[in-house]
Backbone as a printed PyTorch tensor [residue, N CA C, xyz], in Angstrom:
tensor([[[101.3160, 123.9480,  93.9260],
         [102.4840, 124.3520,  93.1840],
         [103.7170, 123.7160,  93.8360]],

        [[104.5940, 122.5460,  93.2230],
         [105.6710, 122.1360,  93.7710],
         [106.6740, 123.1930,  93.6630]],

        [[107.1440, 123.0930,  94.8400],
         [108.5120, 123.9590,  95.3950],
         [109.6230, 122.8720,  96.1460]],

        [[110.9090, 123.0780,  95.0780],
         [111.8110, 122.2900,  95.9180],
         [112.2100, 122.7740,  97.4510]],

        [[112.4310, 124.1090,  97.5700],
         [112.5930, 124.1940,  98.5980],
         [111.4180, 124.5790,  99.6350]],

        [[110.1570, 124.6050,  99.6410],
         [109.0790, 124.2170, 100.3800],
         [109.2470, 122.8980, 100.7200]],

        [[109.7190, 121.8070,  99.6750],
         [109.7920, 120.5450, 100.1540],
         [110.8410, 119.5290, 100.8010]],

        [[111.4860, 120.8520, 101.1510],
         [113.2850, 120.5550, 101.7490],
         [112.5050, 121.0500, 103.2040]],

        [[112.0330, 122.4280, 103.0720],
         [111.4380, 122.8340, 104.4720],
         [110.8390, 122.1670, 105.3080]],

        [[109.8870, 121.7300, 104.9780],
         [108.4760, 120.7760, 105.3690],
         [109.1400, 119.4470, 105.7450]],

        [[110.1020, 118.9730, 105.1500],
         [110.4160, 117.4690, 105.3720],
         [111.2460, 117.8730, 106.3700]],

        [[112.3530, 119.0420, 106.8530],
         [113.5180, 118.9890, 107.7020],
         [112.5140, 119.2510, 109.1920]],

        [[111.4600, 120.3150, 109.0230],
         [111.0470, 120.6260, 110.0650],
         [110.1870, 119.4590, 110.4940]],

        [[109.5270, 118.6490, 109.7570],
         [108.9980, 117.3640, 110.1310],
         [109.4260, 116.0530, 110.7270]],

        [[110.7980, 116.3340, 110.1180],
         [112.3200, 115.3380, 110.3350],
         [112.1860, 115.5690, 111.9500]],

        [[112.2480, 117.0920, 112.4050],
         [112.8920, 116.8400, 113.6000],
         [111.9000, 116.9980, 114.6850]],

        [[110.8110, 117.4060, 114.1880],
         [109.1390, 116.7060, 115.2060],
         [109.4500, 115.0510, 115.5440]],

        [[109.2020, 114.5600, 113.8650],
         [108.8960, 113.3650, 114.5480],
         [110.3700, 112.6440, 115.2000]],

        [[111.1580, 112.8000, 114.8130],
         [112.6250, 112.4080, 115.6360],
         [112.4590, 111.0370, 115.6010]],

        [[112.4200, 110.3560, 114.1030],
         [112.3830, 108.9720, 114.8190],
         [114.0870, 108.1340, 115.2850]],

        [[115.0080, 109.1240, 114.9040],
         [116.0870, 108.7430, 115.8800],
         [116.2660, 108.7110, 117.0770]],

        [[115.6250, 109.5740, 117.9400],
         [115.3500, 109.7830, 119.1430],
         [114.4340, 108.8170, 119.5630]],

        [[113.7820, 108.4880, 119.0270],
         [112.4120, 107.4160, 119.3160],
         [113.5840, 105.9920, 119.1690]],

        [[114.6870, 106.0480, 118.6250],
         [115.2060, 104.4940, 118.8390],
         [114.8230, 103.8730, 120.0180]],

        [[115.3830, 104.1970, 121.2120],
         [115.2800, 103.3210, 122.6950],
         [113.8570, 102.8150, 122.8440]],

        [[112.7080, 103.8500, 122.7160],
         [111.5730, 103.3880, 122.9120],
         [111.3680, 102.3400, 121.5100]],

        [[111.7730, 102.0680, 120.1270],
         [111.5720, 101.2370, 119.4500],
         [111.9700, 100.3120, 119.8180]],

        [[112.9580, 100.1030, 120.5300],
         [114.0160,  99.1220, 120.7590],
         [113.0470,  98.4560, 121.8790]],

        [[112.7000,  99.2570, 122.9440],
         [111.9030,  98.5110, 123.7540],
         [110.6740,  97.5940, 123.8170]],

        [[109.7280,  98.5100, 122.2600],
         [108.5820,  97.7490, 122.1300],
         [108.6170,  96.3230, 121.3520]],

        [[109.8370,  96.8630, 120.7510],
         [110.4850,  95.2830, 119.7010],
         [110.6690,  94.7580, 120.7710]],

        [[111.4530,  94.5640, 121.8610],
         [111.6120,  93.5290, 122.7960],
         [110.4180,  92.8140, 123.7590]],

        [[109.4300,  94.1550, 123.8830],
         [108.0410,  93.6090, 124.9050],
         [107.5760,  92.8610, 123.6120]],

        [[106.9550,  93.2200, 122.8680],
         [106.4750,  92.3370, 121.6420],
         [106.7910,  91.2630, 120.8160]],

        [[108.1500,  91.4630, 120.7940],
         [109.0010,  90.5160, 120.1580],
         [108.8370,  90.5400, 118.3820]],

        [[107.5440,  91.3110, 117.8520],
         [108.0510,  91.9470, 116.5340],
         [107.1950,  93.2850, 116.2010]],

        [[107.8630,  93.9920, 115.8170],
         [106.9940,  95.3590, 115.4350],
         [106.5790,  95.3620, 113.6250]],

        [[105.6820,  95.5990, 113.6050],
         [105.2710,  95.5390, 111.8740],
         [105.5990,  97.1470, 111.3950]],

        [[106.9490,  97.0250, 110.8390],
         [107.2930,  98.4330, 110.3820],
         [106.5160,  98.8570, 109.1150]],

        [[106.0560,  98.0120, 108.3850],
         [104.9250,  99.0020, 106.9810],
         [103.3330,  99.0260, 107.9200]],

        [[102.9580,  98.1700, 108.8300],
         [102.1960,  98.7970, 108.8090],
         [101.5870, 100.4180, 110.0480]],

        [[102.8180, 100.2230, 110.8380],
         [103.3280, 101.1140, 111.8090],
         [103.6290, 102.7200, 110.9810]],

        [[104.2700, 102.7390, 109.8820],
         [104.4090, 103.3940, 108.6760],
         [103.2540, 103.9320, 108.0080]],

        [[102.5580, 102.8730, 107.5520],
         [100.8140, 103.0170, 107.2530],
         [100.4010, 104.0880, 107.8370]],

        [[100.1080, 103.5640, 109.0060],
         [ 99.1890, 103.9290, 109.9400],
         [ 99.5850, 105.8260, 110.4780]],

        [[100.7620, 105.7360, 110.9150],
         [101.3700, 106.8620, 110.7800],
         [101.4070, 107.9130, 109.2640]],

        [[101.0420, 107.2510, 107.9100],
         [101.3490, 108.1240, 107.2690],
         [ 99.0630, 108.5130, 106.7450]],

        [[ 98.6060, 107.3490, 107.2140],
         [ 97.2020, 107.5080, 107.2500],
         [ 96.6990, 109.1730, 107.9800]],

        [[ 97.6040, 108.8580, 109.2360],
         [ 96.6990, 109.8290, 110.2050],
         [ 97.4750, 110.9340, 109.8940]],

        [[ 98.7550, 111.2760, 109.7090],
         [ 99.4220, 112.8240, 109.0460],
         [ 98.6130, 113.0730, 107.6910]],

        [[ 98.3770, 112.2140, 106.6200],
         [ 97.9820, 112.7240, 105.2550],
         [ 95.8390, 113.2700, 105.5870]],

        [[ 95.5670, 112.7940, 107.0750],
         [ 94.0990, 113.2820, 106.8900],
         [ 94.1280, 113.9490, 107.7340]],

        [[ 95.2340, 114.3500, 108.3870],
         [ 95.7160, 115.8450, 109.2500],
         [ 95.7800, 116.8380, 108.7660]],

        [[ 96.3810, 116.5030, 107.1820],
         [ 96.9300, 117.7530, 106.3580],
         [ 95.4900, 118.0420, 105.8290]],

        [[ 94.4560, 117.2520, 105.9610],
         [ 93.0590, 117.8740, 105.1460],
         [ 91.8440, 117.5770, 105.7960]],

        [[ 91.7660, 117.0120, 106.9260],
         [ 90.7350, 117.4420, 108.1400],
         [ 91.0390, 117.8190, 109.4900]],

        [[ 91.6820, 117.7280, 109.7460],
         [ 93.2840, 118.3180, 110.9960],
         [ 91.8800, 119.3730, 111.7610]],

        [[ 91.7410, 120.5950, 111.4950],
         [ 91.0890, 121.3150, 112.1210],
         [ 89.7870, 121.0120, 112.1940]],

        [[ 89.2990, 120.2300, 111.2330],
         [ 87.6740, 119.8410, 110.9680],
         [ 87.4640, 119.0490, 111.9170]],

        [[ 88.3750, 117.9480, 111.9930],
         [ 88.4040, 116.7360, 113.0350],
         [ 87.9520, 117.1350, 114.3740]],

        [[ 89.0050, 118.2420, 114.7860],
         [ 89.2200, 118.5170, 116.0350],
         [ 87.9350, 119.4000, 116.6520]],

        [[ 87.4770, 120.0420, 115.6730],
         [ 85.7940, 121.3720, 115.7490],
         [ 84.7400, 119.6820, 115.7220]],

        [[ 84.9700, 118.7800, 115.4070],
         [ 83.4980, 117.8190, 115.7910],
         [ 83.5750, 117.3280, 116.7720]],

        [[ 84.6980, 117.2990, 117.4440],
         [ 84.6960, 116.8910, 118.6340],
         [ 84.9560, 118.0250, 119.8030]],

        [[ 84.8270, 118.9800, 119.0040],
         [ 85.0550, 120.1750, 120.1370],
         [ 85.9230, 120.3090, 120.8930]],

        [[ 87.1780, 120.0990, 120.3080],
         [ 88.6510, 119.8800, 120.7700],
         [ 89.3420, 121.4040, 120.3150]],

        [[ 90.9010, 121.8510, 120.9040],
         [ 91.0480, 123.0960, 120.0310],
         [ 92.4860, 122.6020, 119.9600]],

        [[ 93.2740, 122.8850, 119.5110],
         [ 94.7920, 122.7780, 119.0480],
         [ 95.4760, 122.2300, 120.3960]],

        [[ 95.0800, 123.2490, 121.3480],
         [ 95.6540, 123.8030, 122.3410],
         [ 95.4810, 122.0700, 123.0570]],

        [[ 94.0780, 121.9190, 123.3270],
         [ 94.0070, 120.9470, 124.1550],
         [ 94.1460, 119.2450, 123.5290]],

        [[ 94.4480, 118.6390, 122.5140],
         [ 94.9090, 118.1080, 121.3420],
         [ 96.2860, 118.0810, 121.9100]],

        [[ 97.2800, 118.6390, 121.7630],
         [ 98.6430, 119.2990, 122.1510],
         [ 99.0210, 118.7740, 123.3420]],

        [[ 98.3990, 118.8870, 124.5450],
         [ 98.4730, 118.5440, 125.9580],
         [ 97.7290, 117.0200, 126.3500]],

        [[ 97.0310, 116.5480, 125.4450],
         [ 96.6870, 114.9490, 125.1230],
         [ 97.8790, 114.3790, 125.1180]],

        [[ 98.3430, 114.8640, 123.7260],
         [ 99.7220, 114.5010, 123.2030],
         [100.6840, 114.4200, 124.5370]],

        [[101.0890, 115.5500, 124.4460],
         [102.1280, 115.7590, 126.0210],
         [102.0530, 114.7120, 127.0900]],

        [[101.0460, 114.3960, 127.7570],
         [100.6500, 113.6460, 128.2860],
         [101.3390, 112.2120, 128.2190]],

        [[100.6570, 111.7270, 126.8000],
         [101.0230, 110.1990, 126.5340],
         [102.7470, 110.1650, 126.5470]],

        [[103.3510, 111.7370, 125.6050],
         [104.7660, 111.0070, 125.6360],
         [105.2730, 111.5760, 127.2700]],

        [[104.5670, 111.8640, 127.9540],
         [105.3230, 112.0100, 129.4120],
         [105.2080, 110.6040, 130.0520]],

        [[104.1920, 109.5180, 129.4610],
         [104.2320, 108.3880, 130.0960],
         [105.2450, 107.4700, 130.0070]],

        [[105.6570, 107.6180, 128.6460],
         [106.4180, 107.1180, 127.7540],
         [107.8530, 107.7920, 127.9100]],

        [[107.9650, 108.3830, 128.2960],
         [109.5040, 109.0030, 129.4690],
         [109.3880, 108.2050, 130.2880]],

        [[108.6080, 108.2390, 131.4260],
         [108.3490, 107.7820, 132.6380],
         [109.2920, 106.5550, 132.4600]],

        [[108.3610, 105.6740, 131.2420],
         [108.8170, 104.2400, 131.3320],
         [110.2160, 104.0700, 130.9430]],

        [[110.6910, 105.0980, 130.4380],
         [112.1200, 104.4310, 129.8620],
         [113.1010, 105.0780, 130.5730]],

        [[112.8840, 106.1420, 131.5680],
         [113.3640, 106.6380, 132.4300],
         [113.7170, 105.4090, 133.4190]],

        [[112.4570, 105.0630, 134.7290],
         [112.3610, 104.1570, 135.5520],
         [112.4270, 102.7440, 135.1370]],

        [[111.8270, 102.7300, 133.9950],
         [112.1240, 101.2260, 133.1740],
         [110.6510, 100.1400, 134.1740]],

        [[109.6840, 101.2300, 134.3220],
         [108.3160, 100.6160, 134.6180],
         [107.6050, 100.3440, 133.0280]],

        [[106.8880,  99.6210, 133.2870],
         [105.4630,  99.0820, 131.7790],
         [103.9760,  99.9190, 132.6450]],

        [[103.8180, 100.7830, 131.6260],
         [102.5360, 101.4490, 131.7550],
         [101.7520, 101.1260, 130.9360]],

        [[102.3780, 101.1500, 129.8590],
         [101.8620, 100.5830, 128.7640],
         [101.9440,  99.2210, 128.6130]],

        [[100.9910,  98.2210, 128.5180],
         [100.8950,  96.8240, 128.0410],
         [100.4020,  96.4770, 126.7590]],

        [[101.4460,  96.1380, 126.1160],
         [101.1270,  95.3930, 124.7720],
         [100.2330,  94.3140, 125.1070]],

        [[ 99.7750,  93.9270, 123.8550],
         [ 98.9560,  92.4400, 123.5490],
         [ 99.5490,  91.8910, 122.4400]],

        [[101.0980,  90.9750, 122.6150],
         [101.4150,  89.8920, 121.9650],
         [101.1510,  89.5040, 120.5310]],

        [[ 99.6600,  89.0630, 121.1250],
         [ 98.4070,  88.0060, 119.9330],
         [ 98.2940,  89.5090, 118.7900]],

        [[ 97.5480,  90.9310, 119.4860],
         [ 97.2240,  91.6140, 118.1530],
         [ 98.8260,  92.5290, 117.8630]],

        [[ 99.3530,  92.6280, 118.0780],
         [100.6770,  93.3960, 118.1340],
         [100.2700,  95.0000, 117.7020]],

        [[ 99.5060,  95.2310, 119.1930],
         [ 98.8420,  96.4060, 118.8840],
         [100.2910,  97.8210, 119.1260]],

        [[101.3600,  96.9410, 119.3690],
         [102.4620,  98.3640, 119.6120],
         [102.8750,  98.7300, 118.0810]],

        [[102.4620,  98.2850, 116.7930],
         [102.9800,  98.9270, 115.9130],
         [101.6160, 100.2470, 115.7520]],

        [[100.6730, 100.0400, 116.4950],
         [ 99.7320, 101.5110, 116.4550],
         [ 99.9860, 102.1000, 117.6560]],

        [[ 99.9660, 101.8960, 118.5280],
         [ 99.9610, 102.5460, 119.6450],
         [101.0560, 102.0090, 120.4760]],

        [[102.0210, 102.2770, 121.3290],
         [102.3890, 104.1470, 120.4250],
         [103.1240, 104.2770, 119.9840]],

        [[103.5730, 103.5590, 118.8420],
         [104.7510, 103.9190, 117.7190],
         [104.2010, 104.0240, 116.5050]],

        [[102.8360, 104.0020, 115.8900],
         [101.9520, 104.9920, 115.0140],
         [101.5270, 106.5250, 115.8250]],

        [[100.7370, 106.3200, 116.9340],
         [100.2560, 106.9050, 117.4190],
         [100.7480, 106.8750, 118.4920]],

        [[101.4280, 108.1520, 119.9040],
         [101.7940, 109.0680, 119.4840],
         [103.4670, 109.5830, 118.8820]],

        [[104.0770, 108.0800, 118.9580],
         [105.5380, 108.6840, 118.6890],
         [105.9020, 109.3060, 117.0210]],

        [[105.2090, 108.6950, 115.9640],
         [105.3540, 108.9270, 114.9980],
         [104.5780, 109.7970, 114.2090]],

        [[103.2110, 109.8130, 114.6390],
         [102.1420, 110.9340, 114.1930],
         [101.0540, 111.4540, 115.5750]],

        [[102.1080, 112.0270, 116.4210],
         [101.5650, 112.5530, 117.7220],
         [101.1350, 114.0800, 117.7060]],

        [[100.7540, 114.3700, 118.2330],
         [100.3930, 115.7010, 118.7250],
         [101.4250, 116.2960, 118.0710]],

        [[102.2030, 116.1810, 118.6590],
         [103.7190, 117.4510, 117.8520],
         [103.7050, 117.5280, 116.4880]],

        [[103.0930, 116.4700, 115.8810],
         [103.5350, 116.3820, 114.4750],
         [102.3920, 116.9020, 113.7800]],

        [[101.2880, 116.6890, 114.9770],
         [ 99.5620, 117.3630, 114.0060],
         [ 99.7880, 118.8590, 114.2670]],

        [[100.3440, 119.0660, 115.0440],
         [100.0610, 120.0740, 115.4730],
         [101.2640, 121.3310, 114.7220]],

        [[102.3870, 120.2900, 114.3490],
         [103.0900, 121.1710, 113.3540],
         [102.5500, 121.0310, 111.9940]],

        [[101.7980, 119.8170, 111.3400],
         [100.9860, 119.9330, 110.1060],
         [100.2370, 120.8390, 109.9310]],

        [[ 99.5020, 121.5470, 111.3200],
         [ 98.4710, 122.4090, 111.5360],
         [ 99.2180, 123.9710, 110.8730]],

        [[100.6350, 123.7480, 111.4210],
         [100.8050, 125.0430, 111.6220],
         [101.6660, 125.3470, 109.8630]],

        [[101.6610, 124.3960, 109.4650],
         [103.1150, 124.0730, 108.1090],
         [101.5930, 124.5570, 106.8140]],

        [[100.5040, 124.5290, 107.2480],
         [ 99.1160, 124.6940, 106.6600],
         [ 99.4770, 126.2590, 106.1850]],

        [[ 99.4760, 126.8220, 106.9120],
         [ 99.4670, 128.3000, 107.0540],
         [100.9290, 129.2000, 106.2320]],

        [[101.9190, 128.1690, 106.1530],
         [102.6140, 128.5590, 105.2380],
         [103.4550, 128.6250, 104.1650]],

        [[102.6370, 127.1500, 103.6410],
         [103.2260, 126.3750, 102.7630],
         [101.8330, 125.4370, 102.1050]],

        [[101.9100, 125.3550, 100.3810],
         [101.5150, 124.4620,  99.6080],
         [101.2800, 123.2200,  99.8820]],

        [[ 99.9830, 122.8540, 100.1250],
         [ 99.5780, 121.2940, 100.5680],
         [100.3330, 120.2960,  99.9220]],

        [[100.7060, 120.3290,  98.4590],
         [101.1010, 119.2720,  97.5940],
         [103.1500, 119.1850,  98.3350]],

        [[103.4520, 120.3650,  99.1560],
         [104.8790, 120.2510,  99.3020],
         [104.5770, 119.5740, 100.6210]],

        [[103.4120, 119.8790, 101.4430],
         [103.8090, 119.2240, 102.9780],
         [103.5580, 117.5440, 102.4330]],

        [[102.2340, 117.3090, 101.6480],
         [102.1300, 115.7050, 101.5790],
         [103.3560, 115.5260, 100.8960]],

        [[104.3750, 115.9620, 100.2780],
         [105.5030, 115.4610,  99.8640],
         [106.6930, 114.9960, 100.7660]],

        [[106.2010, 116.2000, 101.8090],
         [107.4240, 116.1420, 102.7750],
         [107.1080, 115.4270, 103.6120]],

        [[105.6890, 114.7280, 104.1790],
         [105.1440, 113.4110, 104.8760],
         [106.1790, 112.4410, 103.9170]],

        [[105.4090, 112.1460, 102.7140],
         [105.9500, 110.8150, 101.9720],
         [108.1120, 110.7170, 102.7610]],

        [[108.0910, 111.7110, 102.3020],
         [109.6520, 111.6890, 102.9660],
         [109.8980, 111.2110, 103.7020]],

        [[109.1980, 111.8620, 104.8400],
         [109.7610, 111.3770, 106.3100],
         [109.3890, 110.0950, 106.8160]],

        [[108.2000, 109.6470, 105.6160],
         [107.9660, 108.4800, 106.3230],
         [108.6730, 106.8610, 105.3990]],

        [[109.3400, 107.2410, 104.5960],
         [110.2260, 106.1820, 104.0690],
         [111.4550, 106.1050, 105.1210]],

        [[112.1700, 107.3580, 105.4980],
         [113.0070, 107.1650, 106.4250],
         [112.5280, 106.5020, 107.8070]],

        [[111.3260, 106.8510, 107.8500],
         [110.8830, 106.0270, 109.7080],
         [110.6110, 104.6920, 109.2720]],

        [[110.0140, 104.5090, 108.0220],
         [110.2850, 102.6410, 107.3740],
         [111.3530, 102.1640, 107.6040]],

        [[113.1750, 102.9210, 107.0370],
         [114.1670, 102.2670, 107.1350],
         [114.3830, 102.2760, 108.3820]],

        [[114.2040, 103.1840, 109.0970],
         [114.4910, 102.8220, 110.6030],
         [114.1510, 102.1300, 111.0860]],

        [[112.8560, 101.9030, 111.2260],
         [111.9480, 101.0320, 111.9500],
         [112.0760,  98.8460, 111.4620]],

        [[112.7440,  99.3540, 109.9950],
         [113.6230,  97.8360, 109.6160],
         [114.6420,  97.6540, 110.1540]],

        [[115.3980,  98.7150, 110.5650],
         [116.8410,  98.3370, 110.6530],
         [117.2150,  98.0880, 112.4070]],

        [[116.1040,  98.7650, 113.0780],
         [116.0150,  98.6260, 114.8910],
         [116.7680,  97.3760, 115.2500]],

        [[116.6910,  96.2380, 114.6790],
         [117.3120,  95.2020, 115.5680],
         [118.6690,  95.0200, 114.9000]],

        [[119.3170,  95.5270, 113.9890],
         [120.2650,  95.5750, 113.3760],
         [121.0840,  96.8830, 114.5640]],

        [[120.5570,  98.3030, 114.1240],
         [120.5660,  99.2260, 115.1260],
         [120.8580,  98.9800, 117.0350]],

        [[119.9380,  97.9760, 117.3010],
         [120.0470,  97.4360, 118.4640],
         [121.5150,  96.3900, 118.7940]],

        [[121.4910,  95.9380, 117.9040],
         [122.8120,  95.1310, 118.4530],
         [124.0060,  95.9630, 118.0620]],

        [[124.0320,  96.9780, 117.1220],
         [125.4670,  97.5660, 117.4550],
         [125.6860,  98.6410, 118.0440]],

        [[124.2860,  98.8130, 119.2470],
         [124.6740,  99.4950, 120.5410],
         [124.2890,  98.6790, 121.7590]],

        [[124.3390,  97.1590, 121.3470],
         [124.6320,  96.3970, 122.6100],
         [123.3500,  96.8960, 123.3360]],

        [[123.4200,  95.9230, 124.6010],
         [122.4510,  96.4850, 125.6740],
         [122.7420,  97.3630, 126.3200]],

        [[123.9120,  97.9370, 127.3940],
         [124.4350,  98.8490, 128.0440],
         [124.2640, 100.1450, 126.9540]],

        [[124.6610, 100.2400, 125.7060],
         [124.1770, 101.4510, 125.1030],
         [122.7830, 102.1590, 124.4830]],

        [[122.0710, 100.4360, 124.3410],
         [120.6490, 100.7660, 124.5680],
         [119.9510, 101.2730, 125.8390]],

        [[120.6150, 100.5660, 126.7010],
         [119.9010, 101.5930, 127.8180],
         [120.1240, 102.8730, 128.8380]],

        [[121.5780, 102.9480, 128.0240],
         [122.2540, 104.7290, 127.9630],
         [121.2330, 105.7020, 127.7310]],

        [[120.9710, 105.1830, 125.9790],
         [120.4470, 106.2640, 124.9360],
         [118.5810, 105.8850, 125.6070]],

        [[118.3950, 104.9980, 126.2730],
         [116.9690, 105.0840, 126.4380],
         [116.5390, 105.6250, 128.0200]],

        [[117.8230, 105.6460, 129.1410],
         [117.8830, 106.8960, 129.7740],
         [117.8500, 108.1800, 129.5720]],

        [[118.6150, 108.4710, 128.3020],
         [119.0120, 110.1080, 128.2760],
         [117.6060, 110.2390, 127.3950]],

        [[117.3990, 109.5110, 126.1510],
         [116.0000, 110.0330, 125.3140],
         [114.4890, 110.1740, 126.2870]],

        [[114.4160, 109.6280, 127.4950],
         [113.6950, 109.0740, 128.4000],
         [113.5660, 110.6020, 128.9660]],

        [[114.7880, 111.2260, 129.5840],
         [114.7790, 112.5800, 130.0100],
         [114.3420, 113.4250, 129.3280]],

        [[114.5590, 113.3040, 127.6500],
         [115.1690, 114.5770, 126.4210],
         [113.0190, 114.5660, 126.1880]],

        [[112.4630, 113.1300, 126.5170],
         [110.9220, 112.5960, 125.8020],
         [110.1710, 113.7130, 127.1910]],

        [[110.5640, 113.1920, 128.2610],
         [110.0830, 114.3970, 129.3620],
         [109.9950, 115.6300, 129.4060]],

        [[110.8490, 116.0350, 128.5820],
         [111.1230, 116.9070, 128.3990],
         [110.4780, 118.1640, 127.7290]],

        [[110.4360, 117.4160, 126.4780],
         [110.1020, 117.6460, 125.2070],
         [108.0310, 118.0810, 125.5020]],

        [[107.9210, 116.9430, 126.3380],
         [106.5420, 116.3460, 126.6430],
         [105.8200, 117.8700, 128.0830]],

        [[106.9000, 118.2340, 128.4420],
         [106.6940, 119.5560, 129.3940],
         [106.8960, 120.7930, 128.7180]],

        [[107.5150, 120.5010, 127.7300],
         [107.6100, 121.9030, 126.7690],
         [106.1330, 122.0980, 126.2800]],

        [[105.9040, 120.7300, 125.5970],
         [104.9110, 120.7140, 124.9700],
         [103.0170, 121.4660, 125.5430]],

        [[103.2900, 120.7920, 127.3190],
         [102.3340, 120.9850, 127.8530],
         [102.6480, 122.3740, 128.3240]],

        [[103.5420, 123.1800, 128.5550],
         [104.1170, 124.5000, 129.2520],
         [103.1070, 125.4050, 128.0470]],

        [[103.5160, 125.2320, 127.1360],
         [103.2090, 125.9810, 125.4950],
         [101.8240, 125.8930, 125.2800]],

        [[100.9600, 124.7260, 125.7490],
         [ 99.7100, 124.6030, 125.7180],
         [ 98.6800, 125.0230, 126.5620]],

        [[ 99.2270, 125.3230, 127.6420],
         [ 98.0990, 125.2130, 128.7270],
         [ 97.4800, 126.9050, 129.0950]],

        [[ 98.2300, 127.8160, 128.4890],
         [ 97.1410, 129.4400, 128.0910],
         [ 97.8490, 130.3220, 129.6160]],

        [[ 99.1940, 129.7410, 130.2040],
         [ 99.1970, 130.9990, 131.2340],
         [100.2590, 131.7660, 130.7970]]])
């Protein structure tokens, strides 16, 4: 049953999981290790793994004998690495050039359809109409398209010194976020 405002809900609370404004610095960075990021299929891929979240999400996770909880703290994990690096401005992560595997990992997987975001699909299940959350995916993920086009446009009119302001402070805010995440998960 479409609901406009189920589908205002679902897209705002999804809006600010996936944060792909906040994710600028780290876009900005993998565009530069790589030298190009494939924003449709980065988009794809991200809207692949949310739309079979919204309808095997829990099934997935029971065949592999996984539970929310520990799924969640996977997640946490990767974006605590991914602080790390934009914090200290170390490479933990190594791209490969030739396959330009950074438009999946990890700017499909986990910045754009990470743990936070399955794990709020999981929970958006329970109180809201499937046809409003896949609506409110489609949403959010045309906006992480325009973003994800506009990064080097974005990038030059915050210069380098403000790129690596905002990829200090998001670097802290990703640590952060990434200890909440694991605090909330771990059952004490």
């Amino acid at each position: 049953m479409l609901n406009f405002k189920e589908i205002i809900s679902v897209t705002l609370i999804l809006f600010s999981v996936i944060d792909i404004i906040g994710s600028l610095p780290i876009i900005i960075d993998l565009r530069k290790k790589a030298g190009h990021i494939q924003s449709i299929k980065a988009t794809l891929v991200a809207g692949v793994i949310m739309v079979l979240f919204v309808f095997l999400g829990e099934s997935l996770l029971k065949l592999f004998g996984l539970d929310v909880e520990s799924f969640a703290i996977a997640g946490a994990i990767v974006l605590f690495l991914l602080g790390l690096e934009m914090v200290l401005g170390i490479d933990l992560f190594k791209e490969s050039a030739e396959t330009n595997e950074s438009s999946i990992v990890p700017l499909a997987f986990p910045l754009i359809a990470g743990a936070g975001t399955m794990t709020t699909i999981l929970s958006l299940k329970a109180e809201y109409h499937q046809i409003n959350i896949l609506i409110g995916i489609i949403l959010n993920l045309i906006f992480v398209y325009i973003v994800l086009k506009s990064t080097d446009w974005l990038s030059k009119k915050l210069g380098k010194s403000g790129t690596n302001i905002l990829r200090k402070v998001f670097g802290i805010i990703l640590l952060a976020i990434a200890i909440k995440l694991f605090k909330s998960n771990i059952g004490l």
